[in-house]
LUMLO-623419 format. One line per 3 residues: their letters; for each residue x, y, z of N, C-alpha, C. Coordinates in steps of 0.001 Angstrom, whole numbers. Example, Ala and Ser with C-alpha at 12.3 -4.5 7.8 and 13.67 -1.06 7.14 Angstrom:
// LUMLO-623419
as	13190:-5690:7800:12300:-4500:7800:13200:-3300:7800 | 12850:-2250:7080:13670:-1060:7140:12900:30:7870
This chain:
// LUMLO-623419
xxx	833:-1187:0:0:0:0:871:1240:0 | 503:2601:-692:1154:3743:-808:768:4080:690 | 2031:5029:1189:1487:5998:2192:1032:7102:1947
xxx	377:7974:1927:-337:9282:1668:517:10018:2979 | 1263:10977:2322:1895:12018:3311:1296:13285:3126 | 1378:13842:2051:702:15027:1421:320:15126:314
xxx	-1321:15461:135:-1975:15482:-654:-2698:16706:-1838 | -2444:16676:-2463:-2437:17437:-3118:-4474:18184:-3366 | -4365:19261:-3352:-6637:19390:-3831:-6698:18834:-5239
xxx	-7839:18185:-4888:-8774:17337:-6235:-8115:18071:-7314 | -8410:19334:-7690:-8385:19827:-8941:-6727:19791:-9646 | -5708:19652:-8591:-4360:19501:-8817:-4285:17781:-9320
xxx	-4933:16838:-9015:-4831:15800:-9435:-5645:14837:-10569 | -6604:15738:-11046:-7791:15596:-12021:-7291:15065:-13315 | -7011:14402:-13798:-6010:13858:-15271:-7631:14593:-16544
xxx	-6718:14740:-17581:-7654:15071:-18278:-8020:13396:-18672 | -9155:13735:-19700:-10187:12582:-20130:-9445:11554:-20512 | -8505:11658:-21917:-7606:10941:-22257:-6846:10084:-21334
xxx	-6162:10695:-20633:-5000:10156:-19373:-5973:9013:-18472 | -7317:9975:-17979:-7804:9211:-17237:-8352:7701:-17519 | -8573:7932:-18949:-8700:6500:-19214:-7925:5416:-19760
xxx	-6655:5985:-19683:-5594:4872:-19953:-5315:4250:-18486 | -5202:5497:-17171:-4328:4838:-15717:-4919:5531:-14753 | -5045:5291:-13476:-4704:5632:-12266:-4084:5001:-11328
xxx	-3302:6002:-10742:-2103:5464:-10233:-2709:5344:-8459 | -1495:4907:-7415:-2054:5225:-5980:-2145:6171:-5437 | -1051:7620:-6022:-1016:9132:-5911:-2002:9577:-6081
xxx	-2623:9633:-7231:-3660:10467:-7295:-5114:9532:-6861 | -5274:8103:-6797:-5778:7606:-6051:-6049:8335:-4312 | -4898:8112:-3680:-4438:8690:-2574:-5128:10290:-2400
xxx	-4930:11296:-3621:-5214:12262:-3082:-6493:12454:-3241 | -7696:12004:-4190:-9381:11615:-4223:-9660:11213:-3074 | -9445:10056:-2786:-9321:9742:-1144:-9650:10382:-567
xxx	-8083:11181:168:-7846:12076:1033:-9049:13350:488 | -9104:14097:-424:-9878:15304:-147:-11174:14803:-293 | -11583:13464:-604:-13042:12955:-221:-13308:13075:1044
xxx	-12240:12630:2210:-12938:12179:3439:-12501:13751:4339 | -11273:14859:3841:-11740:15912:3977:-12678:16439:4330 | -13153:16689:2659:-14266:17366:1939:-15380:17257:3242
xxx	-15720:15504:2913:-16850:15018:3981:-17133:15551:5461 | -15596:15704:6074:-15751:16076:7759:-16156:17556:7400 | -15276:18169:6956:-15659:19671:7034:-16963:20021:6600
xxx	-17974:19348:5440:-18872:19696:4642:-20310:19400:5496 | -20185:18416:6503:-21053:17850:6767:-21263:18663:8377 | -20485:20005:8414:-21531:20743:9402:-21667:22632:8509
xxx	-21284:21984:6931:-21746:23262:6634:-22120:22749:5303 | -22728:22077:5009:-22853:20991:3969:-23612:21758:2333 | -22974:21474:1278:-23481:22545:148:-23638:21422:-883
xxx	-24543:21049:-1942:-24667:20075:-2394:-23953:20027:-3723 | -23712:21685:-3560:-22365:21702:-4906:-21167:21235:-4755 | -20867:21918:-3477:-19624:21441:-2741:-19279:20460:-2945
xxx	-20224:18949:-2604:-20332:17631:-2194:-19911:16779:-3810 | -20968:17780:-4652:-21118:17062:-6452:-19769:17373:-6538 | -18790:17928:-6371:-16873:17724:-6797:-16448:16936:-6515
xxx	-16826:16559:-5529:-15787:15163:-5226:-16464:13492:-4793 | -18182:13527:-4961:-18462:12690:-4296:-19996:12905:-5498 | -20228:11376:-5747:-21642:10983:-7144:-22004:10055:-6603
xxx	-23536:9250:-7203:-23730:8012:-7020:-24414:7446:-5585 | -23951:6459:-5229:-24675:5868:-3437:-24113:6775:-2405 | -22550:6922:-2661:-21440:7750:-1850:-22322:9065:-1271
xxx	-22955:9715:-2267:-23506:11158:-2361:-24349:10900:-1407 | -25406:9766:-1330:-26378:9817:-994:-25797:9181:600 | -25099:8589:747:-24289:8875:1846:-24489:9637:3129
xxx	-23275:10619:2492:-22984:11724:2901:-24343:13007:3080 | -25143:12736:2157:-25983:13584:2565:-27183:12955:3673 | -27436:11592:4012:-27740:11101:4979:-26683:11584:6425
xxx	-25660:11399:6909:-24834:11500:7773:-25019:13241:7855 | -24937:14716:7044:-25185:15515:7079:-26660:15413:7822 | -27724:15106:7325:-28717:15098:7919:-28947:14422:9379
xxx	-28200:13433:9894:-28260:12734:11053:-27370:13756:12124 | -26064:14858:11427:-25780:15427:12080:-26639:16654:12541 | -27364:17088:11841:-28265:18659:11485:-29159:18213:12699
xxx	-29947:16878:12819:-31264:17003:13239:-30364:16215:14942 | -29460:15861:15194:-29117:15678:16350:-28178:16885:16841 | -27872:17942:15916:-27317:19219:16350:-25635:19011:16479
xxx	-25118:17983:15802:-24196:17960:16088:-23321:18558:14908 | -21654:18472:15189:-20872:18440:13877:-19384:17646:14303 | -18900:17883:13293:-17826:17291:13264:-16273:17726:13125
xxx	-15579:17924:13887:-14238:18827:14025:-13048:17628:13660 | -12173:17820:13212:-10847:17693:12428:-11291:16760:11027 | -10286:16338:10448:-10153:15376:9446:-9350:14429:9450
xxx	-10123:13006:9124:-9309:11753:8947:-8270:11899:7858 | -6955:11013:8195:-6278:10983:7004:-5862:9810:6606 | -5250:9257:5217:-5448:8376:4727:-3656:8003:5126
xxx	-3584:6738:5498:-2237:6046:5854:-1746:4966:5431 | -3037:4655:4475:-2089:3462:3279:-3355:3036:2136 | -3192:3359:1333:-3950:3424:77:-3558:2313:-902
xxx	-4047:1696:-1672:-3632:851:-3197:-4718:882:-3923 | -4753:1058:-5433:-5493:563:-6286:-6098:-549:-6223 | -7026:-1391:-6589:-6734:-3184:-6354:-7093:-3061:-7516
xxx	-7850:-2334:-8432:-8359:-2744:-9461:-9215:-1611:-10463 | -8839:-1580:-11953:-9444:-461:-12148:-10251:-909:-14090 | -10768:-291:-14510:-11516:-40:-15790:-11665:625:-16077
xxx	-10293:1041:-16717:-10160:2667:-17550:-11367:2620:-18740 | -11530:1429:-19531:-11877:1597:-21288:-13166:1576:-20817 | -13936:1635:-20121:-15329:1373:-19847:-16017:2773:-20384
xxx	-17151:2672:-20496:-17728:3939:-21079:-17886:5325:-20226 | -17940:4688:-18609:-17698:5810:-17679:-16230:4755:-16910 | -14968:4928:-16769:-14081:4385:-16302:-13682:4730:-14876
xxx	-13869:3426:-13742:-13947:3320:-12454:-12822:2122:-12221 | -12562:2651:-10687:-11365:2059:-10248:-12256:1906:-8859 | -11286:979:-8146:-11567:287:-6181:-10535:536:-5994
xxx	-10654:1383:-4753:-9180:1486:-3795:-9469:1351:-2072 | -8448:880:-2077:-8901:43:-537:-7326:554:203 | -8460:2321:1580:-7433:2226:1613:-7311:2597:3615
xxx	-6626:2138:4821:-6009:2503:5767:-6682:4386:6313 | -7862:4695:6675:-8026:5866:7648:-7834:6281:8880 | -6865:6937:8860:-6886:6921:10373:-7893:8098:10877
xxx	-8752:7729:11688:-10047:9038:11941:-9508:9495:13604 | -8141:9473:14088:-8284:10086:15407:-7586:11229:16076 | -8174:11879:14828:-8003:13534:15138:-9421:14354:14494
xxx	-10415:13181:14364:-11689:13558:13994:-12863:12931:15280 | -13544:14367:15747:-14696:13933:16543:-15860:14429:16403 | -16964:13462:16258:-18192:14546:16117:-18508:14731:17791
xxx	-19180:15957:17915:-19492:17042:18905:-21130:17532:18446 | -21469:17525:20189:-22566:18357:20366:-22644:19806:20411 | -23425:20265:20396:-23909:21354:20197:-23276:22430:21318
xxx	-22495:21579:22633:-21990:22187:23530:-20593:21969:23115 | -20023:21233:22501:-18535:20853:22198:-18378:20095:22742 | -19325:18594:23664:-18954:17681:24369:-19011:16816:23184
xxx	-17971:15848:22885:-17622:14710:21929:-18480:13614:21952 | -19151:13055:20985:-20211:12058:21165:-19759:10702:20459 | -19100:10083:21019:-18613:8484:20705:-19212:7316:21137
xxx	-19659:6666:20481:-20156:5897:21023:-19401:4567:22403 | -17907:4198:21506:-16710:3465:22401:-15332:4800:22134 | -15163:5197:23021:-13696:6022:22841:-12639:4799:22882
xxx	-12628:3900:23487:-11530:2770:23354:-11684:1974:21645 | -12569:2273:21044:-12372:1296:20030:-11503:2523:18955 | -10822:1389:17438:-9655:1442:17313:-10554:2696:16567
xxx	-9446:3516:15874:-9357:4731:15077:-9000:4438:13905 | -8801:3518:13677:-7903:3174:12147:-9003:2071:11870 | -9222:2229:10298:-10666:1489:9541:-9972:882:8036
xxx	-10043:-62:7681:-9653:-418:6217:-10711:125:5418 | -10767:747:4618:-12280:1795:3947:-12160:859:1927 | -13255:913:1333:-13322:470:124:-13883:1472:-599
xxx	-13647:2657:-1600:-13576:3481:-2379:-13807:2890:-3845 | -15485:3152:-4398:-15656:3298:-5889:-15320:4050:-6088 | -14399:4396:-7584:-14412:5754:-7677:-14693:5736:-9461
xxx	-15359:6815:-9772:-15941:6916:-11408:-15407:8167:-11813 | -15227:7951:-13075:-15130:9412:-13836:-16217:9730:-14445 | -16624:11147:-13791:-17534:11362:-14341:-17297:13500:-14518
xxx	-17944:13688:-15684:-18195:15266:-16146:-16310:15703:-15889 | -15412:15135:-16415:-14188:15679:-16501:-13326:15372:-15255 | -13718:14095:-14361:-12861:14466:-13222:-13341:13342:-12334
xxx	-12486:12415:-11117:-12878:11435:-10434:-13409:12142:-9172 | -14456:10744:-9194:-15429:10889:-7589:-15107:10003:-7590 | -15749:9898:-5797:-15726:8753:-5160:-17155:8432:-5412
xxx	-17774:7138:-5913:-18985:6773:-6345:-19744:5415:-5221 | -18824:5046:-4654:-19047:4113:-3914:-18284:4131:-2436 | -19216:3943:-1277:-18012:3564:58:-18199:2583:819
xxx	-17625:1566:1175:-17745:337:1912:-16587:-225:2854 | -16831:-1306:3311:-16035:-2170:4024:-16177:-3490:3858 | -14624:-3977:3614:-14367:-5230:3772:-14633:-6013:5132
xxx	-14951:-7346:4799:-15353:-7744:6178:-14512:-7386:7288 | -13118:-7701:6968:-12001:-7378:8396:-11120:-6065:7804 | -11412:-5166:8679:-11608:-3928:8634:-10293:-3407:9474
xx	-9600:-4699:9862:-8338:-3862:10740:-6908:-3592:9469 | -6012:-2774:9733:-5207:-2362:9118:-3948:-1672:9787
């Protein structure tokens, strides 16, 4: 797996159409990723649905705009951002008519907490681990990769 040290914003890593459908690599893998799950912490206590359509299409979207809403109506939000600590491609389909890749990759979320409305932290286990193995669709779509899909493998440690 790549390590993700520093990541570059979406729009610095966007391959044009051509490129994108010959390769993606774990770099720019890595940095979709990373400003996906960004994007997500910060967006989802000020949440804009334009905002969201740059970097995130598909089930993913619908997602995220569920979790926005679970935060809104319990008053909460969410302070720092997870970062990504080991990323790989496993598999991709550039020639496809919309061309999507799976990347499966190492988050570490523990410098991210959601918070109440007072700033008291709402966890459900503070002892359980911080680090998640995460599964990333990602599609090209309108000039540029989203994340189109988000899941987990059954064993989730990393």
């Amino acid at each position: 797996m790549a390590t993700a040290t520093s990541v570059e914003p979406l729009s610095a890593v966007t391959p044009p159409a051509a490129a994108a459908r010959r390769r993606i690599d774990d770099h720019s893998a890595a940095a979709i990723v990373s400003t996906y799950s960004r994007s997500v912490s910060a967006l989802t206590a000020r949440s804009s649905a334009d905002e969201l359509a740059q970097v995130v299409t598909g089930e993913a979207l619908q997602e995220v705009q569920a979790q926005v809403l679970e935060l809104k109506a319990n008053g909460w939000s969410v302070r720092g951002a997870p970062r990504i600590a080991e990323l790989r491609v496993l598999r991709s389909h550039l020639d496809s008519t919309v061309p999507t890749a799976t990347v499966e990759a190492c988050v570490d979320s523990r410098d991210v907490r959601t918070v109440d409305s007072a700033g008291k932290t709402v966890l459900a286990n503070p002892h359980a681990s911080r680090r998640a193995l995460n599964l990333y669709d990602l599609a090209y779509r309108d000039g540029a990769w989203r994340v189109d899909a988000h899941g987990f493998p059954s064993d989730t440690r990393c």
